[in-house]
FIGUVO-556901 format. One record per residue (C-alpha): residue in three letters; x, y, z. Coordinates in Angstrom, 3 decimals, m for minus. Example, Ala and Ser with C-alpha at 12.3 -4.5 7.8 and 13.67 -1.06 7.14 Angstrom:
! residues 2
Ala;12.300;m4.500;7.800
Ser;13.670;m1.060;7.140
//
This chain:
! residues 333
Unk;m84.418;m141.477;m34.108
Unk;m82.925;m144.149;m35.782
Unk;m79.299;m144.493;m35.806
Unk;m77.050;m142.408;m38.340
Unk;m75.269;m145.957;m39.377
Unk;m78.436;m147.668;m40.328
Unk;m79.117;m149.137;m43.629
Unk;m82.643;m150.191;m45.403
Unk;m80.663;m153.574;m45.131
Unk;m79.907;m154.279;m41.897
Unk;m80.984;m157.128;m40.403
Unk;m81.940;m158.551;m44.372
Unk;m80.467;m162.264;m45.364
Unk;m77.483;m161.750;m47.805
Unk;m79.298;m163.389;m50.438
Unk;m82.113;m160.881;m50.456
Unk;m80.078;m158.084;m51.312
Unk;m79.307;m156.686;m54.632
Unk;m75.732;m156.135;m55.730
Unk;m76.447;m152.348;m55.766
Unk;m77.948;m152.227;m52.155
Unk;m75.015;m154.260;m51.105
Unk;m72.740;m151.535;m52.385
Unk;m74.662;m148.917;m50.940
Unk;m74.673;m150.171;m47.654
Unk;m71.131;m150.618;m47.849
Unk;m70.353;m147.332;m49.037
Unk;m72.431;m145.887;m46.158
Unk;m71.053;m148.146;m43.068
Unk;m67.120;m147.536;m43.733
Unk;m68.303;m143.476;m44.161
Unk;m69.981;m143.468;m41.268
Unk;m67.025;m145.758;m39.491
Unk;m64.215;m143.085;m40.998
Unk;m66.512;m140.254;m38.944
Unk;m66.418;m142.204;m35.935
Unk;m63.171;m143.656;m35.630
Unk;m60.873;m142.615;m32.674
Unk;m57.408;m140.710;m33.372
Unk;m54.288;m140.190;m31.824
Unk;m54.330;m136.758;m31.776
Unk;m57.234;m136.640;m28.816
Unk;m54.454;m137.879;m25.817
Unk;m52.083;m135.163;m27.377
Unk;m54.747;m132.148;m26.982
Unk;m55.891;m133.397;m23.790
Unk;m52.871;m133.873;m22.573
Unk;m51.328;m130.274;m23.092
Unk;m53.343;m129.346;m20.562
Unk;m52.044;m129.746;m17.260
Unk;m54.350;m129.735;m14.012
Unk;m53.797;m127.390;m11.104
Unk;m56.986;m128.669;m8.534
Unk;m59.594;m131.542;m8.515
Unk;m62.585;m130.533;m10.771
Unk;m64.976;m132.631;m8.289
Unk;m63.909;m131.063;m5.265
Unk;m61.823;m127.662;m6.208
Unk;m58.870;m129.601;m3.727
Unk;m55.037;m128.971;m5.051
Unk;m53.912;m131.999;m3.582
Unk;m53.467;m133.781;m6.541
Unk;m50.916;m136.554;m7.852
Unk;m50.755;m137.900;m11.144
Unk;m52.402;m141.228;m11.900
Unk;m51.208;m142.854;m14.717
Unk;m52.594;m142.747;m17.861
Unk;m56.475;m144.076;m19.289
Unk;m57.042;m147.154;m22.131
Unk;m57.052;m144.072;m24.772
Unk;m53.458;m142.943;m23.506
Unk;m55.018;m139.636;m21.782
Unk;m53.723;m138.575;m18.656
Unk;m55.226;m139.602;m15.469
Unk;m55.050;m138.018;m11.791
Unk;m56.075;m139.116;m8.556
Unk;m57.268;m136.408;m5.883
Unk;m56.310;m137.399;m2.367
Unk;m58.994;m135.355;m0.696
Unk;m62.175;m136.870;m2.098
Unk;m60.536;m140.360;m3.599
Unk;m61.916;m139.458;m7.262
Unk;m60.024;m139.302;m10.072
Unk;m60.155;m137.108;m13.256
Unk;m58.555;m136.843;m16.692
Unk;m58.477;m133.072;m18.531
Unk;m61.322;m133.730;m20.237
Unk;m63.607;m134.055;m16.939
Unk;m65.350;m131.195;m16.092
Unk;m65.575;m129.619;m19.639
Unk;m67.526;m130.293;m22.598
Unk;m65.416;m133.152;m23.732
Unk;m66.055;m135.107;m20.767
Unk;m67.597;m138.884;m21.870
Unk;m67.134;m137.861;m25.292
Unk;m67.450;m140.895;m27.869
Unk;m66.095;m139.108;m30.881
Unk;m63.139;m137.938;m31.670
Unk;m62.328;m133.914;m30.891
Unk;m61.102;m133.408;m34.049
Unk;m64.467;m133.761;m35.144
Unk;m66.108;m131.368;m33.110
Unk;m63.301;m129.109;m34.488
Unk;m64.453;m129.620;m38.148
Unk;m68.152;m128.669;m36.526
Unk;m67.084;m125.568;m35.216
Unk;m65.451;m125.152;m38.549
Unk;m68.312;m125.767;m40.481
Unk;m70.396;m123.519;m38.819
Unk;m68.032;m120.807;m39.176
Unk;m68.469;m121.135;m43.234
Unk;m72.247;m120.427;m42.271
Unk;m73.088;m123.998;m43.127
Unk;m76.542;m125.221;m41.559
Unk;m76.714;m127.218;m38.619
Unk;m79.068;m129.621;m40.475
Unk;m76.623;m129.851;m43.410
Unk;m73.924;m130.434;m40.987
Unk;m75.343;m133.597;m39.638
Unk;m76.509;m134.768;m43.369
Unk;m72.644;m134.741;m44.847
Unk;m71.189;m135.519;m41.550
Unk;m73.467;m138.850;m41.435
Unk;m74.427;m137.915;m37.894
Unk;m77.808;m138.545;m36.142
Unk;m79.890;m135.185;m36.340
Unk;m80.058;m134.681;m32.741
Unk;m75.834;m135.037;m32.028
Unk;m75.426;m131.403;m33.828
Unk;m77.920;m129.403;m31.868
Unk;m76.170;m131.120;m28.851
Unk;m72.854;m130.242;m30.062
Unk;m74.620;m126.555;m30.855
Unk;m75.782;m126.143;m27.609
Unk;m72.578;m127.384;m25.665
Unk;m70.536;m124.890;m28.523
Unk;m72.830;m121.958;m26.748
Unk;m71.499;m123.002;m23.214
Unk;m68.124;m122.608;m24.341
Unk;m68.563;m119.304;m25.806
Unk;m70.502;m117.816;m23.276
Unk;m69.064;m114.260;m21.842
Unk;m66.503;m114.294;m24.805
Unk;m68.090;m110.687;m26.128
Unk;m67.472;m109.598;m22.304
Unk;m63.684;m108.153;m22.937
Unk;m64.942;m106.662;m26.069
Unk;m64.852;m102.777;m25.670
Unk;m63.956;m100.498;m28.788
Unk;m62.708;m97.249;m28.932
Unk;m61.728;m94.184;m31.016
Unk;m64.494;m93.542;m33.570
Unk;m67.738;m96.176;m32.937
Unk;m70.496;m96.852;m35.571
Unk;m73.108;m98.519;m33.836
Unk;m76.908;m99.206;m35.637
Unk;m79.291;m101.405;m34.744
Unk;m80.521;m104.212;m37.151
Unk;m83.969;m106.496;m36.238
Unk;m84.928;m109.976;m37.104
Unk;m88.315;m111.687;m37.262
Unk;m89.483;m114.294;m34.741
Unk;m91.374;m116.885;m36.143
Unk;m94.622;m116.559;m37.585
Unk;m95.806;m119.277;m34.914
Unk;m94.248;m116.611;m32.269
Unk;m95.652;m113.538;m33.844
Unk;m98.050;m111.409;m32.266
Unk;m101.486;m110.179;m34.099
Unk;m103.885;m106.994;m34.563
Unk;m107.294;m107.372;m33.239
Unk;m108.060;m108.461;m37.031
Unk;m105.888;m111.132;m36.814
Unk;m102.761;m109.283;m39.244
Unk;m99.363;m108.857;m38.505
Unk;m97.892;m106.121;m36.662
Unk;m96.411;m103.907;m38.979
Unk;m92.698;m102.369;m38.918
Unk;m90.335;m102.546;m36.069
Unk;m93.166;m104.228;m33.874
Unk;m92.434;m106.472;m31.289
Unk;m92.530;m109.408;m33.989
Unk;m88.901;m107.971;m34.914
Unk;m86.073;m109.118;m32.353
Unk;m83.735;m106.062;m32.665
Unk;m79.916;m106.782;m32.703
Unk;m77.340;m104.046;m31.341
Unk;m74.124;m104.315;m33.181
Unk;m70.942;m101.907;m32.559
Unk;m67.788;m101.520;m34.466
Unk;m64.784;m99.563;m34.579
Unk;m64.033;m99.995;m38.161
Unk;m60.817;m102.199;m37.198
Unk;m61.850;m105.108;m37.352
Unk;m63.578;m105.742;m33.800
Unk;m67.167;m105.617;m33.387
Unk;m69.491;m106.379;m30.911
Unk;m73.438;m107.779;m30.898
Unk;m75.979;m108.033;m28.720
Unk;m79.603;m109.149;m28.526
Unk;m81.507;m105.677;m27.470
Unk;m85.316;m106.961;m26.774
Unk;m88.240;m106.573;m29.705
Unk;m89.346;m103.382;m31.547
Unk;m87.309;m100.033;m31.289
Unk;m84.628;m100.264;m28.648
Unk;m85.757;m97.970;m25.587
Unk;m83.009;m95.579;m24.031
Unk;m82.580;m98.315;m20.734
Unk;m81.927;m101.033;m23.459
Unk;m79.640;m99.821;m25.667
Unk;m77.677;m98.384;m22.652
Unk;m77.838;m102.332;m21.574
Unk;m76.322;m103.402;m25.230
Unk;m73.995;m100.846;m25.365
Unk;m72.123;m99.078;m21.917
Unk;m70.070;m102.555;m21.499
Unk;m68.701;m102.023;m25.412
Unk;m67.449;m98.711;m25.800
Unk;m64.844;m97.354;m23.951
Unk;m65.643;m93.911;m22.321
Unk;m64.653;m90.976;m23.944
Unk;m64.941;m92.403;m27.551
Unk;m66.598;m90.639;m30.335
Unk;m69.648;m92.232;m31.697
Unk;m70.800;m92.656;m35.073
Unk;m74.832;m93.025;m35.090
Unk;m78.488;m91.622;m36.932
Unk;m80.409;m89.949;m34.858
Unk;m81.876;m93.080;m33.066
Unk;m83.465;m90.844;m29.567
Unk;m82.015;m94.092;m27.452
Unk;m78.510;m93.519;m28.291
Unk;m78.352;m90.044;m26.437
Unk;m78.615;m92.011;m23.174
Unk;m75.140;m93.551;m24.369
Unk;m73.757;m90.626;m25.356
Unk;m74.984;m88.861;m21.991
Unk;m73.673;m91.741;m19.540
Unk;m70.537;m92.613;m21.255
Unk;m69.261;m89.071;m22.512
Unk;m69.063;m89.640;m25.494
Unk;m68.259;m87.107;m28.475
Unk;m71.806;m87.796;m30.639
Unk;m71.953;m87.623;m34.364
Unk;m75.243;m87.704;m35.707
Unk;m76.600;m88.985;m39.750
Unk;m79.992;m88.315;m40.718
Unk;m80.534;m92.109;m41.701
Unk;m82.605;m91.465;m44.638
Unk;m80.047;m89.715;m46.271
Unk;m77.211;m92.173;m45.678
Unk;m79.617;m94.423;m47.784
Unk;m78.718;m92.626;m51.165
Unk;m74.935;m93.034;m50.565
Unk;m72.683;m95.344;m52.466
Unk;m71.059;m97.431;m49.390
Unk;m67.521;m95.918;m50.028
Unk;m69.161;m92.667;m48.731
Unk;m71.507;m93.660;m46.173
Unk;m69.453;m92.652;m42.951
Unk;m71.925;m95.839;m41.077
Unk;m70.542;m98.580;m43.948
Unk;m68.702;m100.813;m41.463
Unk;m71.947;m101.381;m39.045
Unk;m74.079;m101.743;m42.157
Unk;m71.701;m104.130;m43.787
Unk;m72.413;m106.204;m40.333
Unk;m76.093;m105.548;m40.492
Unk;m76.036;m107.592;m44.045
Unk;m73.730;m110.869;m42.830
Unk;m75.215;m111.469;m39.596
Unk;m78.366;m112.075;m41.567
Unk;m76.719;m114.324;m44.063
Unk;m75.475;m116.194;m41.114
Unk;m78.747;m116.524;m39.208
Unk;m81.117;m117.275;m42.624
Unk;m78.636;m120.034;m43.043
Unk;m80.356;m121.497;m39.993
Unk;m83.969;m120.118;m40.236
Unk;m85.445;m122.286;m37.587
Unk;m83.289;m121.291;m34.949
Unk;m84.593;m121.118;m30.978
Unk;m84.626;m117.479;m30.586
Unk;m84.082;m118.013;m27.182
Unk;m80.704;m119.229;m28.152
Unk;m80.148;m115.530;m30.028
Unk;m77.660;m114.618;m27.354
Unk;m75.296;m118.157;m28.327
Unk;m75.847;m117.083;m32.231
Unk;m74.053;m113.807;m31.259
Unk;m71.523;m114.756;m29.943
Unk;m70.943;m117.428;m32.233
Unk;m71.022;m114.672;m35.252
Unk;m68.729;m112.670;m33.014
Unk;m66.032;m115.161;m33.413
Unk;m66.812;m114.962;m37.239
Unk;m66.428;m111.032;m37.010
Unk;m63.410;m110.484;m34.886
Unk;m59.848;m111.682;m35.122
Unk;m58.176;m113.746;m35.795
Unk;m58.838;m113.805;m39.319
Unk;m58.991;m117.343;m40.599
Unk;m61.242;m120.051;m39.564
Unk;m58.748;m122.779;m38.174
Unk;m57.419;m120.216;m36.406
Unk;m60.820;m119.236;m34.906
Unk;m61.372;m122.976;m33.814
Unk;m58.184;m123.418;m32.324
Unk;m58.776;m120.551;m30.121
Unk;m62.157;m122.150;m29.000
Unk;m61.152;m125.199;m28.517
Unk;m58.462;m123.258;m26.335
Unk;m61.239;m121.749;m24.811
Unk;m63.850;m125.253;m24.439
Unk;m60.635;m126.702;m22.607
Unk;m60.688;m123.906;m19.607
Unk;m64.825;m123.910;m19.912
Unk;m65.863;m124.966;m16.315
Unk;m68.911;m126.730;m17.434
Unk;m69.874;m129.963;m19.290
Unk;m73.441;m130.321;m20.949
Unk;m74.500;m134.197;m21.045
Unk;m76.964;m135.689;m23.602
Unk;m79.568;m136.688;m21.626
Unk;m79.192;m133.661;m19.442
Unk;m79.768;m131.388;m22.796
Unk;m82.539;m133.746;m24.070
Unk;m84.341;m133.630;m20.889
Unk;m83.824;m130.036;m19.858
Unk;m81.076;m130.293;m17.208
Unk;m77.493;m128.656;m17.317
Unk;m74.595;m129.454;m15.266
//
C-alpha cells in the first residue's frame, strides 16, 4: 500500500510541477501532518492511570522510573529488570499517533460512518482503520457480559445475509430461500429502558439450545417476557421462569408502532441494520465485535463523547495489546 502522505509528485524536480499540483501537494502534506502530529494531552491520559504490578511479569514490586521523551510516566520492576509506561500492555502500547485520534475513530464509528470513509477523510492508509477496528473489538470484548434486563423483556430475533461469495446453493445452483442458513440470525433483548442486549445466534431459525445460549445470561430470572410465538423461546421461558407473553407475529405486522406491545425490539431490529449496511463488507466472523460495538451505540450513556470516554476508560484496563504485524500476519498477543 502506498503511504497515506504520498503525492503524484514526490520525488518530481520543482520545475516540473505545475503551480496547481504544487498547491495540491501542499494542501495534502500539512493535512496529513495536522492528523499525525503528537499532543499534549496523550502524557495527561496516560498518566491518570496509576500502576499497581509489572504488566511483563504480574510482580508488585514496582518503583517509579522517571518519566519517557513524550513526558509519560515510566516504572521500573525490580523483579524482572523491565520497565513499563501505562500504555504497555494495552492497545496503546507503541502507538505512533496520537490517542486523541483513535478517540475521534471510535467517535466516528459511533455516527455509523464506514470504516473505508473513515480512513478517506482521516487521510489514513486503508489498512491503519481495520487495525484500529480490530484492536477497538479487543477492548470491547465481554462488555455485553454485565448486561442482564429485567421487569418486562421484548426479545425478537432479526437475520442478516452472509455474502453471496459465502452463500450456500440448491442442487440447481439458486439460493436458499427464507431464513436459510445464508441468513446469520441476530438475538437482540430489551427492556424498553434504554438497555439492550445482542448477540450473534448461528444461521437460519434459532433452535431452542441456541437461543437459550443468546439469551439465559441477559434476562434476569423471574422477568416477564415479551415475545411471538417463536417455539425456541419456550426453552427460555421454561429454564429461567419466566412469566411468557405471547403475539401472533403476523398480526403485530398491521399495527401502527405506538401500539405494537414488541416496538422497542423492532425499533432495534431496524438500526442495527443501518449500522451494519453502513459497512457491507464486513468479516462476519467479526459479527460478535459489531455487537458489541452497536451495544455501546444502544445503551447508556447517551451521547457519543460520552460513549468514547468510557471506552477509552475501558481500552486503558484492557489486558491485551494487538500489534500490526501480529494482526496482518494472523498472530495476537
Amino acid at each position: 500500500m502506498p503511504s497515506a502522505s504520498a503525492t503524484p509528485w514526490d520525488g518530481v524536480p520543482e520545475s516540473d510541477v505545475t503551480p496547481a499540483q504544487a498547491l495540491v501537494a501542499r494542501a495534502h502534506r500539512e493535512a496529513y501532518a495536522a492528523r499525525h502530529a503528537p499532543t499534549a494531552g496523550d502524557a495527561e491520559f496516560l498518566n491518570g492511570y496509576e500502576r499497581a504490578s509489572c504488566p511483563r511479569c504480574a510482580s508488585p514490586d514496582i518503583v517509579r522510573d522517571g518519566f519517557d521523551s513524550r513526558g509519560v510516566r515510566r516504572w521500573a520492576c525490580r523483579s524482572c529488570g523491565r520497565t513499563f509506561t501505562p500504555a504497555t500492555g494495552t492497545i496503546f502500547e507503541g502507538r505512533k499517533v496520537p490517542v486523541s485520534d483513535w478517540c475521534e475513530f471510535v467517535i466516528q464509528l459511533l455516527s455509523f460512518d464506514s470504516v473505508r470513509e473513515i480512513a478517506r477523510s482521516n487521510r489514513r492508509s486503508p489498512t491503519t482503520p481495520p487495525w484500529w477496528l480490530a484492536k477497538l473489538f479487543l477492548v470491547l470484548d465481554g462488555i455485553q457480559d454485565g448486561t442482564v434486563l429485567s421487569g418486562r423483556v421484548q426479545i425478537d430475533e432479526t437475520y442478516y445475509p452472509v455474502p453471496a461469495a459465502e452463500a450456500e446453493r440448491n442442487a440447481d445452483g439458486s439460493l436458499k430461500r427464507g431464513l436459510s442458513r445464508n441468513k446469520l440470525c441476530i438475538a437482540v433483548a430489551t427492556d424498553g429502558r434504554g438497555r439492550s442486549a445482542f448477540e450473534p445466534c448461528g444461521r437460519g431459525k434459532p433452535s431452542a439450545r441456541r437461543a437459550l445460549a443468546a439469551y439465559s445470561g441477559h434476562v434476569a430470572r423471574g422477568s416477564t417476557l415479551l415475545h411471538d410465538k417463536e417455539k425456541s423461546h419456550r426453552a427460555l421461558v421454561r429454564e429461567l421462569g419466566l412469566a411468557s407473553v405471547e403475539y401472533d407475529s403476523r398480526r403485530l405486522k398491521s399495527l401502527p408502532d405506538r401500539e405494537n406491545p414488541l416496538a422497542d425490539v423492532n425499533r432495534l431490529h431496524f438500526l442495527l441494520k443501518s449500522f451494519l449496511d453502513a459497512h457491507k463488507g464486513f468479516d462476519r466472523a467479526d459479527l460478535k465485535g459489531w455487537l458489541d460495538l452497536f451495544s455501546v451505540i444502544a445503551n447508556p450513556p447517551s451521547g457519543a463523547m460520552e460513549k468514547a470516554a468510557m471506552v477509552l476508560g475501558r481500552a486503558m484496563e484492557c489486558p491485551g495489546t494487538l500489534r500490526y504485524r501480529d494482526f496482518y500476519g494472523g498472530g495476537r498477543s
